[in-house]
Structure formats: structure tokens, C-alpha cells
C-alpha positions in Angstrom: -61.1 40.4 -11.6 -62.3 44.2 -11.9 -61.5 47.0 -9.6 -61.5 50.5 -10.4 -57.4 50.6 -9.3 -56.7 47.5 -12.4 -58.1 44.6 -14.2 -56.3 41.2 -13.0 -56.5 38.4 -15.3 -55.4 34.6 -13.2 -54.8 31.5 -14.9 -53.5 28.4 -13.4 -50.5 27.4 -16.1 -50.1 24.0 -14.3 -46.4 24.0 -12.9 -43.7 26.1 -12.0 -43.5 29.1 -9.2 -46.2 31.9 -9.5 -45.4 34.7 -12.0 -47.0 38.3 -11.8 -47.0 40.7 -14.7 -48.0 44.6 -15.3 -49.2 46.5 -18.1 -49.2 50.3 -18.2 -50.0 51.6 -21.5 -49.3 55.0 -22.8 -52.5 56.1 -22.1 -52.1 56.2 -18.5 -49.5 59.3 -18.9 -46.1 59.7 -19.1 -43.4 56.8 -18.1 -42.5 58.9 -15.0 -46.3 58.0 -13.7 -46.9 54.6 -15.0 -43.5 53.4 -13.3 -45.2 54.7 -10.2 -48.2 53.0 -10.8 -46.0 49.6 -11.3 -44.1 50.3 -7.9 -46.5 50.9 -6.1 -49.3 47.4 -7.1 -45.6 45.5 -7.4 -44.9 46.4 -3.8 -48.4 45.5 -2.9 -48.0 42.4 -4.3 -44.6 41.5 -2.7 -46.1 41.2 0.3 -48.4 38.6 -0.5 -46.6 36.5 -3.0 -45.7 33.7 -0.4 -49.6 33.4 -0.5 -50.0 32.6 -3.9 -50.3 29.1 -4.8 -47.4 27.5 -7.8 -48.5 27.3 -11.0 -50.8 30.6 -11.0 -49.6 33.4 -13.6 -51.4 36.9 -13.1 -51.5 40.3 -15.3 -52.1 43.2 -13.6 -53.6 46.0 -15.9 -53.8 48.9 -14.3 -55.9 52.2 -14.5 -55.2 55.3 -14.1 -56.9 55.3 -10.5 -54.2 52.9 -9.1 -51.7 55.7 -9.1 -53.5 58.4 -6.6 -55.5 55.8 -4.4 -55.1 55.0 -1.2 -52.7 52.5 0.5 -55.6 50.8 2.3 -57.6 50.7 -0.9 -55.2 49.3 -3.4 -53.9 46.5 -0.2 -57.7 45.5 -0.4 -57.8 44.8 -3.9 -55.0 43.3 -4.2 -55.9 40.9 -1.5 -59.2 39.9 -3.0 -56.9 39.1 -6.4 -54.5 36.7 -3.8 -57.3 35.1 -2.4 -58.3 33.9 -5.7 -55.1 32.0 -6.1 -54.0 31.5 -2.4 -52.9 28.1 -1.9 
């Protein structure tokens, strides 16, 4: 799934809890901002784990928009991403 914020890739591995990984390359700026970045989708995503169904595995690549955006904004498409794999 696109959105201007990351690019989520979902796959269903088959069994096993849900696992969520980030990527924040050096592009994106210095560590300082791309840890920022991570905090802030990983929070975003903690609150929504219990929603996502065993088995799925999801990598969150973000962009360099997810670190300035609005609260409201990144909860929205993050929740689109969790519906996807919602059980």
C-alpha cells in the first residue's frame, strides 16, 4: 500500500504472531530524524496491533513526509494498512 507518509508491503507468512518492520534509509536525513520518523509510525502502530490478524508480517518504508505530518493523517494511514490485515 502507498501513502505519501510510507510504502507498506503485507504478506501473510502463514503462522506465528504478527511482526512489523521499518526501514529508514539515509536518504531521509540524519539518524536523529529517521528515529523520529520510526517512533512516531511504531507508536501508531502499537495501538492497533491487537487488530492485526497472526501470521501477517508488514514493512513499513517510510518517506520523508511521515516525519512532519499530522497525527490525524499518519493514524489514517496506518489504519487503512490494519484493515488490510485485521482479523
Amino acid at each position: 500500500m502507498v501513502s505519501p507518509y510510507f510504502v507498506a508491503f503485507c504478506w501473510q507468512s502463514g503462522s506465528g504472531e504478527a511482526r512489523i518492520g521499518f526501514t529508514a534509509p539515509r536518504s531521509l536525513g540524519k539518524a536523529v530524524y529517521r528515529n523520529r520518523m520510526r517512533r512516531r509510525v511504531r507508536e501508531t502502530i502499537r495501538r492497533r496491533l491487537w487488530r492485526i490478524a497472526p501470521g501477517w508480517w508488514i514493512v513499513f518504508n517510510l518517506r520523508k513526509a511521515s516525519l512532519d505530518a499530522p497525527q490525524a493523517e499518519l493514524d489514517a494511514a496506518v489504519e487503512r494498512v490494519v484493515s488490510l490485515c485485521a482479523a
